[in-house]
N, C-alpha and C positions, 0 to 999 in steps of 0.2 A: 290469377285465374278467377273467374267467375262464375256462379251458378245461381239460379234461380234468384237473382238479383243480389246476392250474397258474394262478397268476394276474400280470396284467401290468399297467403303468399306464404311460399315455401322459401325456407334459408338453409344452407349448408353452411357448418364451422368447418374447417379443419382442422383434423387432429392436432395435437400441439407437439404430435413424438412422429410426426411423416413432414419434417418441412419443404422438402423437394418432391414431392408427387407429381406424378402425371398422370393424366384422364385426356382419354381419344386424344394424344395429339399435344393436348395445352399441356404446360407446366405451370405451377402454384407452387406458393409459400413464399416466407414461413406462416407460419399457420395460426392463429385462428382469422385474424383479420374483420373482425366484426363491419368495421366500415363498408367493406368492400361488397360484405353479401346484401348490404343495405342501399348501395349505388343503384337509383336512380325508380327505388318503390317511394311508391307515393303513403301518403299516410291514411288506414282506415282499415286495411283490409285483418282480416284473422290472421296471426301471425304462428307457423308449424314451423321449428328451429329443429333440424337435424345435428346431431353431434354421433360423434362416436363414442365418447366417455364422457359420462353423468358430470362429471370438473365441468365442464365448460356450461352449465346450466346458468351462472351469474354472467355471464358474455351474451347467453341467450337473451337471461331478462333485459340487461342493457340494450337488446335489440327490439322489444317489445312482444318478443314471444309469448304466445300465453297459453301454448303447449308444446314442450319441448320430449322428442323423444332419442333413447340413449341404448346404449349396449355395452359393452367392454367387461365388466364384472361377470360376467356367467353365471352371476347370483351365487359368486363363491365355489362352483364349481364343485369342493369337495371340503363339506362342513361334518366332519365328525362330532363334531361335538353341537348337542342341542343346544339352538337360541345364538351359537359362534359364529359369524359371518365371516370367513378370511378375506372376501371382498372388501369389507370395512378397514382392510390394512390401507386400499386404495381412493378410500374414504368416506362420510357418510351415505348416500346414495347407493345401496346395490343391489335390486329388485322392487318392480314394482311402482306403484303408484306416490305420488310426492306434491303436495300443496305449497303453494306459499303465496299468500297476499293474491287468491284467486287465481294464478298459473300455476301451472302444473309441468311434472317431470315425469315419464315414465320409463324407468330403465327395463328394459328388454334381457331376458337369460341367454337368446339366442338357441340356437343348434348345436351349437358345435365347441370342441372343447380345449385348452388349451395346455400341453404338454403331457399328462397322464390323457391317458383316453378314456376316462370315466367320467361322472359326477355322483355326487351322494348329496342328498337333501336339497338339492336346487337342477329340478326336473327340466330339460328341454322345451324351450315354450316357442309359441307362434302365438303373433296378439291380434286380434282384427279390433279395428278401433272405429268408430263409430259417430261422425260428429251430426249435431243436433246445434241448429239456432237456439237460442234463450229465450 
């Protein structure tokens, strides 16, 4: 896609834990498939890597992604204890903002919540993001 002389490409991973998915119709998998979200971009444009779990942020880099955004953590969802992430049981990434070598990761808390219907200490977020040429 293009704007104002500026151009950007969007990639989706697949989750690596839905290997037979369907969307409208097609089927996919297994999953992540890096190659395949990369069929047939040309090289240049700003690179937006969709994943559904922060893991697959090294799949993204290898794709040239240089902001990749994520979900799946709930940001812990329900952290008794201060400074305790239990999202960190599912690995380093689990809210928030994430550098590395100028790309970036931003794992998303989302809405909505997984098995208790609470959360504590990692509030329900909506992010609006905002890109800017350099």
């Amino acid at each position: 896609m293009s704007r104002q002389g500026g151009d950007l490409a969007i990639l989706g991973l697949q989750d690596q834990q839905a290997p037979n998915g369907r969307f409208r119709g097609v089927r996919f998998g297994p999953g992540p498939r890096p190659g395949l979200a990369l069929q047939g971009l040309k090289s240049g444009p700003f690179r937006i890597a969709l994943v559904h779990r922060p893991g697959l942020w090294a799949p993204a880099l290898g794709m040239g992604a240089h902001l990749t955004l994520a979900g799946h953590t709930h940001g812990g969802q329900v952290n008794l204890v201060p400074g305790l992430n239990f999202a960190r049981l599912l690995g380093p990434y689990t809210e928030g903002l994430y550098e590395e070598n100028g790309r970036r990761l931003y794992v998303n808390r989302g809405l909505g919540v997984v098995g208790v219907p609470m959360r504590v200490a990692a509030p329900p977020e909506i992010t609006v993001i905002t890109l800017r040429r350099s």
